[in-house]
C-alpha positions as CSV (number, residue, x, y, z in Angstrom):
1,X,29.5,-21.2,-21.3
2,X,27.9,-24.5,-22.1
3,X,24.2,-25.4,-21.0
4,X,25.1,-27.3,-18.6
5,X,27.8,-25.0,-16.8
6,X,24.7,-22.5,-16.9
7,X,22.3,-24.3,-15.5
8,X,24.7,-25.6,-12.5
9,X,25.7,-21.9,-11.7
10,X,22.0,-20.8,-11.8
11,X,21.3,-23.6,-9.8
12,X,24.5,-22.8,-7.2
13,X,23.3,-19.1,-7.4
14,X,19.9,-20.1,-6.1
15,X,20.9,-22.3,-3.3
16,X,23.4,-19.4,-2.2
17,X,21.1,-16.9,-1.8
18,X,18.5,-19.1,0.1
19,X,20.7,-20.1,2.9
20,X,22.1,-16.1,2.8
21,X,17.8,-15.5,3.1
22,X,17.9,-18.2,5.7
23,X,20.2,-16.6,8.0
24,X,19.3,-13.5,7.8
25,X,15.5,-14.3,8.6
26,X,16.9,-16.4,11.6
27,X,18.9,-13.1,12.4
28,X,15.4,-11.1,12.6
29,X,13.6,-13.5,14.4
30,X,16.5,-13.5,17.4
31,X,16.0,-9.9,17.7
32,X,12.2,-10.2,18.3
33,X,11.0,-6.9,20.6
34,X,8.5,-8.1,22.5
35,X,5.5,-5.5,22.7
36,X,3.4,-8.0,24.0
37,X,2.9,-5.9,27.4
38,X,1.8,-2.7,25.4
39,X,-2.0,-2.1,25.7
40,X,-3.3,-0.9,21.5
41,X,-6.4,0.8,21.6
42,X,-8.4,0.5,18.2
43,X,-11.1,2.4,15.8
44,X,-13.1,0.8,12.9
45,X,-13.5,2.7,9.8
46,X,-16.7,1.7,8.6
47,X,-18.5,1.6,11.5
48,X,-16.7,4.9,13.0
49,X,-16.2,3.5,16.7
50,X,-13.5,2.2,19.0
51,X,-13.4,-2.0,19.2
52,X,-12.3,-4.3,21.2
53,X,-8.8,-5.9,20.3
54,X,-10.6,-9.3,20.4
55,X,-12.7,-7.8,17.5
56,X,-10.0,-6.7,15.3
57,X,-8.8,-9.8,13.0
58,X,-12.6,-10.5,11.8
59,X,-13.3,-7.0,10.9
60,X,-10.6,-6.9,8.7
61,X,-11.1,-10.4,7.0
62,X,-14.8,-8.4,6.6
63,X,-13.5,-6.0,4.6
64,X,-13.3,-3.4,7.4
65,X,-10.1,-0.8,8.1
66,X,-8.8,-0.6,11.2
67,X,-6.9,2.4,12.6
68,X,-4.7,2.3,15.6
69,X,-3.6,6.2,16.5
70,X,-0.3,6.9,17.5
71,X,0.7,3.2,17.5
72,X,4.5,4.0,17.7
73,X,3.7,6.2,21.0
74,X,1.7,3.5,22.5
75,X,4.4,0.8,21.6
76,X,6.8,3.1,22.4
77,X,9.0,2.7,19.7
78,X,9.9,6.2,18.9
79,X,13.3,6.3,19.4
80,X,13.7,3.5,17.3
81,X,12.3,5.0,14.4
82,X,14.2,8.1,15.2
83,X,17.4,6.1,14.4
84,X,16.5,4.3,11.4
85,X,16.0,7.5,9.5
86,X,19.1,9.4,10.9
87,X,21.1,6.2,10.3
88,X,19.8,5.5,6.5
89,X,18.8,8.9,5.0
90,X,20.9,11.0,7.6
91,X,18.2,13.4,8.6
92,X,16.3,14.0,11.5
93,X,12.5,12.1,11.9
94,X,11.1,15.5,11.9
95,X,13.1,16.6,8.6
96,X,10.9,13.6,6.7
97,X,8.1,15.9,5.2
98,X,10.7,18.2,3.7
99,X,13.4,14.8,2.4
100,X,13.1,16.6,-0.9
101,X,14.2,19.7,-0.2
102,X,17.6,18.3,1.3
103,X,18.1,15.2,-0.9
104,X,18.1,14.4,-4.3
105,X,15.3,12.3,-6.2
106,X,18.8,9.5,-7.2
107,X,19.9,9.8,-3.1
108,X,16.5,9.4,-2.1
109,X,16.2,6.1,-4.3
110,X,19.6,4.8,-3.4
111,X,18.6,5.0,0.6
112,X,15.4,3.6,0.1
113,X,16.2,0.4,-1.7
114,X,18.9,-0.1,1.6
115,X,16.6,0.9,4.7
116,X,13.9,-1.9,3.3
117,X,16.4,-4.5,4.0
118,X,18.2,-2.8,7.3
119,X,18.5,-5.4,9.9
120,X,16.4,-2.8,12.0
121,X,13.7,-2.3,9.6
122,X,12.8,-6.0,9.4
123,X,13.0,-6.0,13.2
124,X,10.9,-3.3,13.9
125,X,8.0,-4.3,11.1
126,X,8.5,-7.8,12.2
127,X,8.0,-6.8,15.9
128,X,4.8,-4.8,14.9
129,X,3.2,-7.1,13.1
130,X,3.7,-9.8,15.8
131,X,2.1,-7.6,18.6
132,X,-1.0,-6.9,16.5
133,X,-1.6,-10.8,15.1
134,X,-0.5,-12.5,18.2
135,X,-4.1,-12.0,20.2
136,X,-5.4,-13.5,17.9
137,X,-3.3,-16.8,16.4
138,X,-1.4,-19.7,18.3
139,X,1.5,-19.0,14.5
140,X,2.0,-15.9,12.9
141,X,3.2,-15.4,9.5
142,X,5.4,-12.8,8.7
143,X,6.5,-11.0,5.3
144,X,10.4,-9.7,5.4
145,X,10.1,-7.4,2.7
146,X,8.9,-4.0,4.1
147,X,8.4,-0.9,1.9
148,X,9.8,2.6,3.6
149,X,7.1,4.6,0.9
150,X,8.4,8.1,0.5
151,X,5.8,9.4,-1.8
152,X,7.4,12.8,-2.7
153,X,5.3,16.1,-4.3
154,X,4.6,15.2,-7.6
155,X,5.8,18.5,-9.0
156,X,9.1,16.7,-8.0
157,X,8.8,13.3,-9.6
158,X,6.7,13.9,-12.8
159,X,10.5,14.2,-15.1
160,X,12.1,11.0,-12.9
161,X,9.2,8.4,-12.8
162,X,10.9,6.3,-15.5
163,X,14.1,6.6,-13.6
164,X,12.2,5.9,-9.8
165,X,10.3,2.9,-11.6
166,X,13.8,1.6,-13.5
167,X,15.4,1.1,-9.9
168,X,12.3,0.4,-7.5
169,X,8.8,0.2,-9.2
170,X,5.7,2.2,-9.0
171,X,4.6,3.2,-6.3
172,X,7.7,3.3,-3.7
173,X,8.4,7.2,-4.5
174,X,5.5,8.2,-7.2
175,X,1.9,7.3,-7.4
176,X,0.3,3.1,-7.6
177,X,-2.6,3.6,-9.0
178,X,-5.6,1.7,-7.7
179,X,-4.9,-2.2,-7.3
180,X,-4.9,-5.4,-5.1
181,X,-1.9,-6.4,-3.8
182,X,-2.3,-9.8,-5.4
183,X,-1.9,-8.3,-8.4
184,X,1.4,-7.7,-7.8
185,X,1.7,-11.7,-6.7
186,X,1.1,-11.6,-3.1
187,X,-0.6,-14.2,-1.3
188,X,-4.6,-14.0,-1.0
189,X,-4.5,-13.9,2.3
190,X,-2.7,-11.2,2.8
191,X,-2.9,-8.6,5.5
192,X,-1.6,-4.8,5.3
193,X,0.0,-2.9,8.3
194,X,0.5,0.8,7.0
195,X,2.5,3.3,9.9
196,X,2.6,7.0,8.6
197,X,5.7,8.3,9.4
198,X,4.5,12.1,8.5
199,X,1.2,13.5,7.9
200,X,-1.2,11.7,5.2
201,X,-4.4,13.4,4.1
202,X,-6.4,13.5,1.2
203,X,-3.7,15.1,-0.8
204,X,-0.6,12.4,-0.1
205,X,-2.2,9.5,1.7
206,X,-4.0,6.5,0.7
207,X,-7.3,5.4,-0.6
208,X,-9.0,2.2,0.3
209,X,-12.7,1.1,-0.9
210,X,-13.9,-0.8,2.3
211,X,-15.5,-4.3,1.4
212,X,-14.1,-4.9,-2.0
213,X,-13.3,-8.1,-1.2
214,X,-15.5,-10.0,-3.3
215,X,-14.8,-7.2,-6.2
216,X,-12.5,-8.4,-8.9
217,X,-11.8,-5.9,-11.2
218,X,-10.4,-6.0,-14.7
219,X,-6.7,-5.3,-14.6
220,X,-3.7,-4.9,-16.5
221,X,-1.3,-7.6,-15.6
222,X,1.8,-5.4,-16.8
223,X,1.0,-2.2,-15.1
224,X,-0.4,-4.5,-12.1
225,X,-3.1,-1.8,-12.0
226,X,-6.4,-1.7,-12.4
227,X,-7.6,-1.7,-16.3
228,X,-8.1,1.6,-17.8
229,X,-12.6,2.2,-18.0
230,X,-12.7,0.0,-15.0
231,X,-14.5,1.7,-11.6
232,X,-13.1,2.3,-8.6
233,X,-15.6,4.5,-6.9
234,X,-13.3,7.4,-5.8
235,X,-16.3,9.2,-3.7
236,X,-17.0,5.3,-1.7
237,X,-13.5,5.2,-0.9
238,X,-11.6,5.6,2.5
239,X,-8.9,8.7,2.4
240,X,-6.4,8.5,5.2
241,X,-6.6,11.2,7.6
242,X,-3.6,10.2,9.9
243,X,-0.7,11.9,12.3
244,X,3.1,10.5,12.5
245,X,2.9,7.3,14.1
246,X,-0.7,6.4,13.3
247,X,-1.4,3.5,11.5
248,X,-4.2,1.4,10.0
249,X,-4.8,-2.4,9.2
250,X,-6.5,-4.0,6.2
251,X,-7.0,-7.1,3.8
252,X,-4.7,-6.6,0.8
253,X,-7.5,-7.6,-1.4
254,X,-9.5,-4.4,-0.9
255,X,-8.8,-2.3,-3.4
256,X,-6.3,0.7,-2.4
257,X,-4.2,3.0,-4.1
258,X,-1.9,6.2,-3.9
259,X,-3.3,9.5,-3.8
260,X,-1.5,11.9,-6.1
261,X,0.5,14.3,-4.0
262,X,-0.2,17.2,-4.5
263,X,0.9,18.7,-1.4
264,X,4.3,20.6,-0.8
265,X,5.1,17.6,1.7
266,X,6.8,14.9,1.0
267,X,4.3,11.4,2.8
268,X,6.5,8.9,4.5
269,X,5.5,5.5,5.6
270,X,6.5,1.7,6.4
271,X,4.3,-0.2,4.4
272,X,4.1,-4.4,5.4
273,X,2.8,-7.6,5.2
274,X,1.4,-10.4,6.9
275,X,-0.9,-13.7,7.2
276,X,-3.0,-14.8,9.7
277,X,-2.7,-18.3,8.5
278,X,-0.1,-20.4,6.3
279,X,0.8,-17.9,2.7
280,X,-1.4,-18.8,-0.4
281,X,0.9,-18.0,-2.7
282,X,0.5,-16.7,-5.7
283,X,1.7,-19.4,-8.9
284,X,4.6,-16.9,-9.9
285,X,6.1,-15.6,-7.1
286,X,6.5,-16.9,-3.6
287,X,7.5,-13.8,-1.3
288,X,9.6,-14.4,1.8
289,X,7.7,-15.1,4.8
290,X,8.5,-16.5,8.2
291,X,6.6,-18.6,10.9
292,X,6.9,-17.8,14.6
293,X,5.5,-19.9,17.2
294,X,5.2,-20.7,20.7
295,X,8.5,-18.3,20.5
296,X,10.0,-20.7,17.6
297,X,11.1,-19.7,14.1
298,X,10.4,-21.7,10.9
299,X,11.7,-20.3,7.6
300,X,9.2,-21.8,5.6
301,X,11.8,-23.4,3.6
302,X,9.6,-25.9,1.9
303,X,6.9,-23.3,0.4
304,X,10.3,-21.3,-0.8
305,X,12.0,-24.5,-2.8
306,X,8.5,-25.4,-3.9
307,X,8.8,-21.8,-5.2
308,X,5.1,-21.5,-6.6
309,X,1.9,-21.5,-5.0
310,X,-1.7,-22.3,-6.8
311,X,-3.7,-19.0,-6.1
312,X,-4.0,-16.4,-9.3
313,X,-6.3,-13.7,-9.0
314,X,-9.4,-13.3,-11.1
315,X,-9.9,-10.3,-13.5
316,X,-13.4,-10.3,-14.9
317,X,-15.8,-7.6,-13.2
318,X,-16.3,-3.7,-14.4
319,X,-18.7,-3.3,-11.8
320,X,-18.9,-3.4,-8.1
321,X,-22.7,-4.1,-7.7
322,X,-22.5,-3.1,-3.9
323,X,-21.2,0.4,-4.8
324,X,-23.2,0.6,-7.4
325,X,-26.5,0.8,-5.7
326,X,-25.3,3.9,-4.0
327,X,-25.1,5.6,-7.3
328,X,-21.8,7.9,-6.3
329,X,-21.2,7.8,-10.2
330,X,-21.5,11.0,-12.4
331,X,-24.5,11.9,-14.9
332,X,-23.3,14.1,-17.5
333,X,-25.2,16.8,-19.0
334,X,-23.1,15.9,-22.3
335,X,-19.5,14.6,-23.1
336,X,-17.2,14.3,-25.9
337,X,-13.5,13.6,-26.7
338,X,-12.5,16.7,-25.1
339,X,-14.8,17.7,-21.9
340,X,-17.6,16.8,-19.6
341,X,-20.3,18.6,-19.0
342,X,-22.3,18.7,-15.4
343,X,-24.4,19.9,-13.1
344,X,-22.7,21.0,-9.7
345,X,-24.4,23.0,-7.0
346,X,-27.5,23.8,-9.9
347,X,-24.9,25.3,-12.2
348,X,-23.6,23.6,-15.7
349,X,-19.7,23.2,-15.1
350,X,-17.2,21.8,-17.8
351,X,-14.2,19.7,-17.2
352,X,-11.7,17.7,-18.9
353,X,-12.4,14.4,-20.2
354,X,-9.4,12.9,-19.3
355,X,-6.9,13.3,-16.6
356,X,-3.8,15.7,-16.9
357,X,-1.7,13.5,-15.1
358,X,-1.9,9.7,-16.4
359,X,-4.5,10.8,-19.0
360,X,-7.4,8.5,-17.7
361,X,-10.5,8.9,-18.7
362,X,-12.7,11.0,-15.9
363,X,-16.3,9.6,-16.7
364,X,-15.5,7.2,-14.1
365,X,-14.7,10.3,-12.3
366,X,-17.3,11.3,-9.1
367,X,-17.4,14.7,-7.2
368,X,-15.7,15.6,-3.9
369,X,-17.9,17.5,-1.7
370,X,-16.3,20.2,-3.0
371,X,-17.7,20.2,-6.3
372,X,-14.6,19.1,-7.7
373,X,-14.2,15.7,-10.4
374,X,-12.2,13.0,-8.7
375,X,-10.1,11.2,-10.6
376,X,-10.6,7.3,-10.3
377,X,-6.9,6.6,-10.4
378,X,-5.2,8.6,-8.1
379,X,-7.8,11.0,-7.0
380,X,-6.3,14.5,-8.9
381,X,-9.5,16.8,-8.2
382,X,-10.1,19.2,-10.9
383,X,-12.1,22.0,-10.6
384,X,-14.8,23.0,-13.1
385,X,-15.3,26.0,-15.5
386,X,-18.5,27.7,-15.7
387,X,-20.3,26.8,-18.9
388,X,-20.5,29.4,-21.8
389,X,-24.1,29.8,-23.1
């Protein structure tokens, strides 16, 4: 094929899917569920109170997370969710914790990569994110590419990860380690909704480290994680504590990440994104967002053919000086290549220098209350052995 015939068929192939993208985000926006009638009530992480809706928006551009409990009772959308996950991975909603037990790790993959782009998926998320901006903003901007997270037991993932990332990426079925969302070329301004569909605790769940904002980590552009050495402040951080149907809200620049599971459950939940205000995309990738206002859709179609944006994210700090003056960091008693040796509950423990699972290096570990060394990726705790002489 010459150059020429190439380029023309790339440029055909483009052009097709665009106006295929076109329709089907017109096709979302007609099917609109207006929630607008369904009182939220809401909680602020940080400050560990209910707040007013009208409150909500500027705590999370401050760097606060927002929790809404049982938002798919009080939006009663149940049912809904009920039939999404009989009609894509042809269980019951209840039967989610246990998906890996009845299905296997290449099923499991093969239904998730579908249900993110079911007609009701990008309804529902679409609807959600609508009720929750629209106090707020005259336009809302809205992502159409949802994640349905099923973050299985690690025990069943840890000989398939290069399979699961091969077909989806990190982080749909096995752990993301710590990052900002940007770093995986979303727009700055970007705004996470996160519904748990099952139970996620400090063994499945999510970690967020609340006003990290204006923290800009070192990261590794390949892995889109943060840089191996670089804090994250596991004992600072937020740990999900949530029921089916609760969900939280925060900026995607705070700096979040996948707790290991180490649980015998498998953690379910519909991960998406919005904008308060027009995308700042990033220069690579321009993600596909629509406009709704005053009831009327706009595709956005001139940010898409533009097809880059002018926002990259910087990668320059070690250290989060607001975290650090609250000194959560270990002091070891000594260390070398193979352990760490400290002090926990006035007696000398040793642990493992470096992580069994993605081998990272633990003195950037802190302690749980527990007594136990958190690791600063995915949070693995690791329990100490008593010191010998």
């Amino acid at each position: 094929m010459t150059s020429l015939k190439r380029r023309l068929r790339q440029k055909l192939g483009f052009y097709y899917r665009f106006v295929k993208t076109y329709l089907s985000n017109r096709a979302v926006f007609n099917g609109l569920i207006d929630l607008s009638h369904k009182p939220l009530v809401y909680f602020s992480i940080v400050d560990d109170k209910e707040v007013p809706e009208s409150e909500v928006l500027e705590r999370v551009k401050a760097g606060d997370v927002i929790m809404v409990r049982n938002l798919l009772g009080q939006l009663a959308l149940q049912a809904q969710f009920e039939q999404l996950i009989a009609e894509h991975f042809a269980v019951d909603y209840q039967q989610l914790g246990d998906i890996h037990k009845l299905k296997t790790i290449e099923q499991i993959v093969d239904d998730a990569l579908v249900v993110r782009r079911s007609p009701l998926t990008l309804i529902l998320q679409s609807s959600i994110m609508q009720r929750i901006l629209s106090p707020h903003l005259k336009a809302v901007f809205l992502e159409l590419m949802p994640n349905l997270r099923l973050h299985l037991p690690y025990a069943k993932v840890k000989a398939h990860e290069q399979y699961i990332e091969s077909r989806m990426g990190r982080g749909k079925i096995n752990p993301h380690g710590q990052h900002k969302d940007s770093w995986r070329y979303h727009p700055k301004n970007t705004i996470n909704v996160w519904i748990s569909l099952t139970e996620a605790n400090d063994r499945n769940g999510l970690s967020i480290l609340p006003h990290s904002f204006d923290y800009n980590p070192k990261f590794d552009a390949k892995a889109q994680e943060i840089a191996q050495g670089v804090k994250t402040y596991p004992a600072q951080q937020w740990v999900t504590d949530m029921q089916p149907g609760d969900a939280i809200i925060f900026g995607a620049e705070l700096l979040h990440g996948s707790i290991i599971n180490t649980s015998n459950q498998s953690r379910v939940c519909l991960s998406m994104r919005c904008t308060p205000s027009e995308p700042e995309f990033h220069k690579k990738v321009t993600y596909n967002y629509i406009k709704v206002e005053d009831g009327r859709f706009d595709n956005l179609s001139g940010s898409k053919l533009k097809a880059t944006g002018d926002f990259e994210p910087q990668s320059s700090d070690a250290r989060f000086e607001p975290a650090e003056q609250k000194a959560s960091g270990i002091t070891p008693r000594h260390y070398d290549e193979q352990h760490i040796d400290l002090e926990v509950a006035g007696e000398l423990k040793r642990f493992p220098r470096y992580c069994p699972h993605a081998g990272t290096d633990l003195l950037n570990g802190e302690l749980n209350d527990q007594g136990k060394l958190m690791c600063p990726s995915h949070r693995m705790c690791l329990g100490g052995k008593p010191c010998q002489g």
